[in-house]
matplotlib code that plots the C-alpha trace (Angstrom):
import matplotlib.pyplot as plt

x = [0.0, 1.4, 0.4, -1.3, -2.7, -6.1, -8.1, -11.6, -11.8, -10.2, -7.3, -5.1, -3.7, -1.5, -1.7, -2.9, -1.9, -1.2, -2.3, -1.8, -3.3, -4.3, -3.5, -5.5, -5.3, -6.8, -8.2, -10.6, -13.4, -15.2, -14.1, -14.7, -12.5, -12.8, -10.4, -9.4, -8.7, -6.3, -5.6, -1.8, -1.7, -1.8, -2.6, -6.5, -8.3, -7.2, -8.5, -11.6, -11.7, -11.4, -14.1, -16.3, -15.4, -16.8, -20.0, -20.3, -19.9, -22.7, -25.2, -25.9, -26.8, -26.7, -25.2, -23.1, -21.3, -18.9, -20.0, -18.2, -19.0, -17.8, -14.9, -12.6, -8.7, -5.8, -2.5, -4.0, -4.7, -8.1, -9.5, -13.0, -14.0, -15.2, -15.7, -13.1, -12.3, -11.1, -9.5, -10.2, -12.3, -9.1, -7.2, -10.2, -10.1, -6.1, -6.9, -9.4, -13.1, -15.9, -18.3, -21.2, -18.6, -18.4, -21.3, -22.4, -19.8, -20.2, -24.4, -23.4, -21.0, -23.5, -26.3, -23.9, -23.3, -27.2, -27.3, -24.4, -26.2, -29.8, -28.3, -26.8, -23.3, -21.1, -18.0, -15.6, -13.3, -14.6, -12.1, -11.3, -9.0, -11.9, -14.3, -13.9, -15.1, -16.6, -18.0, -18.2, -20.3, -18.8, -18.6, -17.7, -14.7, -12.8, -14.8, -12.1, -12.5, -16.8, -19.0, -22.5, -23.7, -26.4, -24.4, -21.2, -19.4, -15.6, -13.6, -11.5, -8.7, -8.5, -4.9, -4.4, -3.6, -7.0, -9.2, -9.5, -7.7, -6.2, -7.5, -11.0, -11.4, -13.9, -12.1, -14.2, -12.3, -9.2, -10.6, -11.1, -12.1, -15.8, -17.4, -14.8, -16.0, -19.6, -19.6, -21.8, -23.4, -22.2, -18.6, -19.3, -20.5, -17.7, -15.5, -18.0, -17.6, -13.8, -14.7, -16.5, -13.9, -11.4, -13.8, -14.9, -11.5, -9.8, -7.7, -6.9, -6.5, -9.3, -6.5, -6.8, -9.7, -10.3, -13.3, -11.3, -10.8, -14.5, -17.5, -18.9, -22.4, -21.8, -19.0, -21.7, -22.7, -19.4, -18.8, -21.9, -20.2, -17.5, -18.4, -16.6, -19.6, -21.3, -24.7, -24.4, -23.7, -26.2, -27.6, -28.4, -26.6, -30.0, -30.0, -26.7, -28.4, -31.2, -29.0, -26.4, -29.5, -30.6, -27.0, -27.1, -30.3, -29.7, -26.7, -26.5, -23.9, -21.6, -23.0, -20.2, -19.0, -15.7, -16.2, -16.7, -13.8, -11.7, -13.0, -13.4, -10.0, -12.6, -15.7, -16.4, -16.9, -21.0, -20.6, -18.8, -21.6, -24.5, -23.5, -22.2, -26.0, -27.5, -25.5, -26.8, -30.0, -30.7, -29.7, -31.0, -28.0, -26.4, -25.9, -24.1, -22.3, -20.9, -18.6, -17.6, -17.1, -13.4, -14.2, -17.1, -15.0, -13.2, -15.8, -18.0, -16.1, -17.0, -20.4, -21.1, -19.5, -21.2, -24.7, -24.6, -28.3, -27.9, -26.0, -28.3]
y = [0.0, 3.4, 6.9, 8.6, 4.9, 4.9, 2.0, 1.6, 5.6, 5.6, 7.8, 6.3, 9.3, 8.5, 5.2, 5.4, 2.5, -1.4, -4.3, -8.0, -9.1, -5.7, -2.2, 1.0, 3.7, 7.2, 7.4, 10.3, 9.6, 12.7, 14.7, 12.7, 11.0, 7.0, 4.7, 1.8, -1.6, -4.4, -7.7, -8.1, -11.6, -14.6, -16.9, -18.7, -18.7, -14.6, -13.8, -16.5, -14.1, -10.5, -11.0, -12.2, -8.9, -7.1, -9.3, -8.5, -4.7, -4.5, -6.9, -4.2, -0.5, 1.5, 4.7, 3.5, 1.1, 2.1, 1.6, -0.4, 0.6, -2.4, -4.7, -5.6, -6.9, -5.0, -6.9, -9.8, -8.2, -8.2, -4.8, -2.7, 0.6, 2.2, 5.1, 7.1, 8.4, 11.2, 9.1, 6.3, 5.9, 4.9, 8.4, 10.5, 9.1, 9.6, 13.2, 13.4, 13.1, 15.0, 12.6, 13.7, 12.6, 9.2, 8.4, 9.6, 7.7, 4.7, 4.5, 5.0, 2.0, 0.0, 1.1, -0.2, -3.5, -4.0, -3.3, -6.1, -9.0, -8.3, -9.3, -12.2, -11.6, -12.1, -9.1, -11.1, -8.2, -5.1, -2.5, 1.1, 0.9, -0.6, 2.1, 4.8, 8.5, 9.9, 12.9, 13.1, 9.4, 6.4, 3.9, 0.2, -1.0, -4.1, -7.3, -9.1, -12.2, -11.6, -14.1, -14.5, -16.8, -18.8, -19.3, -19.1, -22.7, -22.8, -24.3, -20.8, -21.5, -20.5, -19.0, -17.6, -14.4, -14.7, -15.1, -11.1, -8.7, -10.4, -7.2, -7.3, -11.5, -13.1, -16.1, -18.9, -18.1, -19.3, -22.7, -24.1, -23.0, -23.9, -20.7, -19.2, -20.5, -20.8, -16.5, -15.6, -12.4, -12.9, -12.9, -9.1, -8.3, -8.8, -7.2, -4.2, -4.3, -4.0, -1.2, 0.9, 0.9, 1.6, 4.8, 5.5, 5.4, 7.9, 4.8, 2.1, -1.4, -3.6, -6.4, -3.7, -4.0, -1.6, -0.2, 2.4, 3.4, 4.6, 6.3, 3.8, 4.2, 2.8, 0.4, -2.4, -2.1, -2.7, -5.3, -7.6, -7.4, -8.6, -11.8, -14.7, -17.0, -15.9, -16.4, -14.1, -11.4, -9.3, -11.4, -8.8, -5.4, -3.5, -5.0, -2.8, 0.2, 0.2, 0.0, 2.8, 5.5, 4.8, 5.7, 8.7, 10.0, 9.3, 11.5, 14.9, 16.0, 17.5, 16.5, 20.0, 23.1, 21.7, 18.8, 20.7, 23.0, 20.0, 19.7, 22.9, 22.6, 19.7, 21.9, 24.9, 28.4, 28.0, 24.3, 25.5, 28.7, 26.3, 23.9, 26.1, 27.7, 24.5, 23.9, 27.3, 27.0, 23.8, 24.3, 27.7, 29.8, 30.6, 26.6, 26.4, 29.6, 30.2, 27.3, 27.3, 31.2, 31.0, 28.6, 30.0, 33.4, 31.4, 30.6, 33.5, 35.2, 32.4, 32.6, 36.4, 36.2, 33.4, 34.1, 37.8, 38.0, 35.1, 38.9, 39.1]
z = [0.0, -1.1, -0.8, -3.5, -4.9, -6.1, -5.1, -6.5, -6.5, -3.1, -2.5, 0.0, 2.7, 5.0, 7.7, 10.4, 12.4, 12.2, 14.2, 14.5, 11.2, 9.8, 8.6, 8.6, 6.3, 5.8, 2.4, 0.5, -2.2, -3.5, -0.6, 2.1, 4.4, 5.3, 6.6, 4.4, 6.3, 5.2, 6.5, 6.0, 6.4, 3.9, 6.6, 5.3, 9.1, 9.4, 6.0, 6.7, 10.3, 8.4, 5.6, 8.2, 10.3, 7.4, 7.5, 11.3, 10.4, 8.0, 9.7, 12.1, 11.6, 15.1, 15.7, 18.1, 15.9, 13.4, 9.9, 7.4, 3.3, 1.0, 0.4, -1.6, -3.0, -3.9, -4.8, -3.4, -0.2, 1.4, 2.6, 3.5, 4.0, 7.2, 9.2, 10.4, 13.3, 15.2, 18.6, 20.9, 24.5, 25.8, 24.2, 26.0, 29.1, 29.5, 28.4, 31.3, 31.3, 33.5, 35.3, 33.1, 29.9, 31.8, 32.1, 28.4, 26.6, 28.8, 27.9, 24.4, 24.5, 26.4, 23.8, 20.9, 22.8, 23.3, 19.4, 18.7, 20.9, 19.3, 15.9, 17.9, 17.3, 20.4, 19.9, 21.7, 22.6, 23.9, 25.2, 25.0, 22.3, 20.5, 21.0, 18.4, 18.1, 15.5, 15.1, 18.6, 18.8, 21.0, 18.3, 18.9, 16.1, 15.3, 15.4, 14.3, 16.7, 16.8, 15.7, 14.9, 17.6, 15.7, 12.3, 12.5, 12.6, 14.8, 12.2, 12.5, 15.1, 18.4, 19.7, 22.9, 20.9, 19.8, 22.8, 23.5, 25.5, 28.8, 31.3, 29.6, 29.1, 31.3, 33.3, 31.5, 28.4, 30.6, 31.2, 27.7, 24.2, 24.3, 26.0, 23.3, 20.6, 21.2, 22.2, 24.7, 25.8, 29.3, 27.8, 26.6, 30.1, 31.8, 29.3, 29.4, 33.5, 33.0, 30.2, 32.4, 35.4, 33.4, 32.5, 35.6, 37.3, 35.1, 33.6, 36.1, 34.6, 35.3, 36.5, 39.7, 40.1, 43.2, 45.0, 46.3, 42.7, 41.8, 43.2, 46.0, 43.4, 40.3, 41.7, 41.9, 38.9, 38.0, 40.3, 38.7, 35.1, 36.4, 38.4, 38.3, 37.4, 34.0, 35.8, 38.7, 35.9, 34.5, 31.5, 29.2, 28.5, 29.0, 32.6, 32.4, 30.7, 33.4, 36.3, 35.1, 34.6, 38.0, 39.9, 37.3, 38.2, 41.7, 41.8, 41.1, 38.7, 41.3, 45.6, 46.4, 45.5, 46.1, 43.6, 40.9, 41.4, 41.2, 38.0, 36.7, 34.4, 32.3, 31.9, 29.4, 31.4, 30.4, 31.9, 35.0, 35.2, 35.0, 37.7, 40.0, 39.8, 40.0, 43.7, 44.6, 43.6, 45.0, 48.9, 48.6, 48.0, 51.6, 52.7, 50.1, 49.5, 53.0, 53.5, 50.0, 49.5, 48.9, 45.6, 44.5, 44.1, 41.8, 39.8, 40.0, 36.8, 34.9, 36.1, 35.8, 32.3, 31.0, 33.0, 33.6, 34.6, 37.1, 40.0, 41.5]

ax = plt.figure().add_subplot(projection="3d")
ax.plot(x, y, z, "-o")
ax.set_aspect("equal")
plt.show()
């Protein structure tokens, strides 16, 4: 692959990045930007395993899933268009998320996941490198070890470099190739579960698993991904869905004054403005001002600017 090539009206960019059994590249057609994927490998199961990553792709349409376009072969290399995309969940959260970003790329992932498993296909390895951006949209990527769980046969082999992410694998995948091979929705949960803390602990590995390392709310949720037996998980993504909403709802977006100053370096001066009102308006002003008056001086200019009506 070269730059400047034209492959069926695709002009290829620049790459973008390179994997175990694939390349990505930035390519343009009539002005737009796509990225062009190609399996590098001559090897029959991986090329079996990438044209049925493109079949995967294009069973299901859901926003939070990222699109592939069509296929193809170039020198004898395999390859399909997709989305592209601007970073990765794992790039955001080492750049620092608020808790209201949390929580709304976490629901989008889980919405995608719920999306995947009603087409019954089982991903196989969800994680944040494999949650893309686009456009500002949580997208789940790379279902290069998925499977439809109804049709597909196993005749593709198994490796232990093929049975997910080790951080993100549920532990039955460790005792044998069946729950492997057969995919299973519970498998997604607990990689999900190890998604999520990784989110919500601004980017401790799941092998660390920690309470300490989260907000004592949504740490059982978290917790029930992740057990060890698949039936004390939650059985369905929605289950996970249902049960994130109510610790969001149940919790404000910042309990302090003092919490969102710690955060105020994340939020935009209208975001910091309309929380800090919300704390004031909720305990009636005073309460809340008094104790805090040292940081809300801090914030006040980005109140008054942003709100000037809000003096008085």
């Amino acid at each position: 692959m070269k730059k400047e090539v034209i492959i069926n009206g695709y002009t290829v960019i620049r790459k973008l990045g390179e994997g175990g059994m694939a390349s990505v590249w930035q390519v343009e057609k009539d002005g737009k930007c796509y990225a062009m994927k190609v399996c590098n490998s001559d090897d029959a199961d991986l090329k079996k395993r990438f044209q049925r990553e493109y079949r995967l792709m294009t069973s299901i349409d859901d926003i939070h899933v990222l699109k592939a376009y069509e296929e193809g072969e170039y020198n004898g290399r395999l390859y399909f268009i997709e989305e592209k995309a601007e970073c990765s969940l794992k790039d955001l959260v080492e750049r620092g998320l608020t808790t209201k970003q949390k929580y709304q790329y976490s629901l989008q992932v889980c919405h995608g996941l719920s999306a995947i498993h009603q087409m019954g296909v089982s991903h196989r390895d969800i994680k944040p490198d494999n949650v893309l951006l686009v456009n500002g949209v949580a997208k789940i990527s790379d279902f290069g070890i998925g499977r439809f769980v109804e049709r597909d046969t196993t005749t593709i082999t198994v490796t232990s470099q093929s049975m997910g992410t080790y951080d993100y694998a549920a532990p039955e995948l460790y005792e044998g190739e069946g729950a492997f091979k057969e995919g299973s929705p519970t498998i997604d949960i607990f990689a999900l579960g190890s998604l999520l803390y990784y989110v919500f602990s601004d980017g401790s590995l799941p092998r660390f698993f920690n309470y300490r390392q989260v907000s004592a709310d949504i740490f059982p949720v978290l917790q029930k991904c992740r057990e060890i037996s698949p039936s004390d998980r939650y059985q369905s993504v929605d289950e996970v869905i249902v049960a994130i909403h109510k610790v969001k709802e149940a919790k404000s977006r910042y309990m302090t004054m003092s919490s969102l100053y710690e955060d105020r370096k994340k939020l935009s001066e209208a975001e910091l403005a309309e929380n800090a009102l919300d704390l004031l308006y909720a305990s009636g002003g005073l309460s809340e001002l008094i104790p805090n008056f040292n940081i809300f001086k801090a914030l006040w200019p980005a109140v008054i600017h942003s709100q000037p009506n809000c003096a008085d």
